[in-house]
C-alpha positions as CSV (number, residue, x, y, z in Angstrom):
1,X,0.0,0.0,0.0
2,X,2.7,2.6,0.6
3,X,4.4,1.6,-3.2
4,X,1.1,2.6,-4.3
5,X,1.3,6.0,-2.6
6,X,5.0,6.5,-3.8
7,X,4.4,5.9,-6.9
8,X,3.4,8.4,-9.2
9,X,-0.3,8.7,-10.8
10,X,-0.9,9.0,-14.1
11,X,-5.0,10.1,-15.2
12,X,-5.6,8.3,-18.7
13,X,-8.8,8.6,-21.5
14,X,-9.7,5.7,-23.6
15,X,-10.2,7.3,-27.0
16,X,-13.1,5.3,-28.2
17,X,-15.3,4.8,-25.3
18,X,-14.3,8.0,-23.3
19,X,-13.7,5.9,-19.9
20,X,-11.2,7.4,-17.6
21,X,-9.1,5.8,-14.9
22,X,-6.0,6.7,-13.0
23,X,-3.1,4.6,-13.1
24,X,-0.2,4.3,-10.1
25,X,2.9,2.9,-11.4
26,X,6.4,3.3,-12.4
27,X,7.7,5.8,-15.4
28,X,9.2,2.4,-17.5
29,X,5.3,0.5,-16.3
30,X,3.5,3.0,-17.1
31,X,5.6,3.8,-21.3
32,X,5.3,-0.6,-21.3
33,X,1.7,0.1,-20.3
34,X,1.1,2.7,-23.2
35,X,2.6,0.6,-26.2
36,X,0.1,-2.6,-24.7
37,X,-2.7,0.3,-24.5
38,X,-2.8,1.9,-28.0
39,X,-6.7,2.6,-27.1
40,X,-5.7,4.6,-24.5
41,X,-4.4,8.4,-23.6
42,X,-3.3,10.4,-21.3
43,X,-6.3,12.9,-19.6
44,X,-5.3,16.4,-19.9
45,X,-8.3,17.4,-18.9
46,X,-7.6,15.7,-15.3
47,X,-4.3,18.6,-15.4
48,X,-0.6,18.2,-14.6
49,X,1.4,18.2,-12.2
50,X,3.2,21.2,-10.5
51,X,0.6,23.6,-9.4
52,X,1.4,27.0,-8.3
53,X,-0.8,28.7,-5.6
54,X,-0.4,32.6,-5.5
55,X,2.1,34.7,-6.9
56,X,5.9,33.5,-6.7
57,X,7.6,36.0,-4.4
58,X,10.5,37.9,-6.3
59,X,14.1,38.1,-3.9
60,X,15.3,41.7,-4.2
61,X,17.9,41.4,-6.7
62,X,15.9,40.5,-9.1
63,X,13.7,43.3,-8.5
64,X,16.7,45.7,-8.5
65,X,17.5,44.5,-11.9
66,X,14.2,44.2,-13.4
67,X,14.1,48.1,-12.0
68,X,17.1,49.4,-13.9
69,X,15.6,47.1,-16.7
70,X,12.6,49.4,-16.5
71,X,14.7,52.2,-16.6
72,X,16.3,51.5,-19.6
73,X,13.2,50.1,-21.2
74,X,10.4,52.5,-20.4
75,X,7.6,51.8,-22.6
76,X,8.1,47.8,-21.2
77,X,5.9,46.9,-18.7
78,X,7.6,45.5,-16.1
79,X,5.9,47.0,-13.2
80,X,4.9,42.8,-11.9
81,X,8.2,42.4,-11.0
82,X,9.7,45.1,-9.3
């Protein structure tokens, strides 16, 4: 049971029928499982991985450098970042 929770999930479509399922295995398991599978797709729908929540915070030397940036560069719009 913890493999399963390790391992990473992969949301797939079946092209003709429209089922969806979600499949927990390995990278190499899961390509193997794709050439077996021609039927079958990955769900974009269901999203990716690697969500952002918010706005990324910006350290202060890039700000400093996006400002002289600016500077230089006045009709750019870089006003998000410094």
């Amino acid at each position: 049971m913890l493999k399963d929770r390790l391992m990473p999930t992969y949301p797939v479509i079946n092209k003709s029928t429209g089922e969806k399922k979600e499949l927990s295995m390995s990278m190499t398991a899961y390509d193997e499982w794709r050439k077996d599978n021609p039927d079958w797709d990955k769900d974009w729908s269901a999203g990716t991985g690697g969500v952002t929540y918010g706005d990324p915070k910006q350290s202060d030397g890039f700000k400093e450098v996006m400002s002289k940036i600016q500077e230089k560069h006045p009709r750019a719009n870089l006003s998000r970042f410094t």
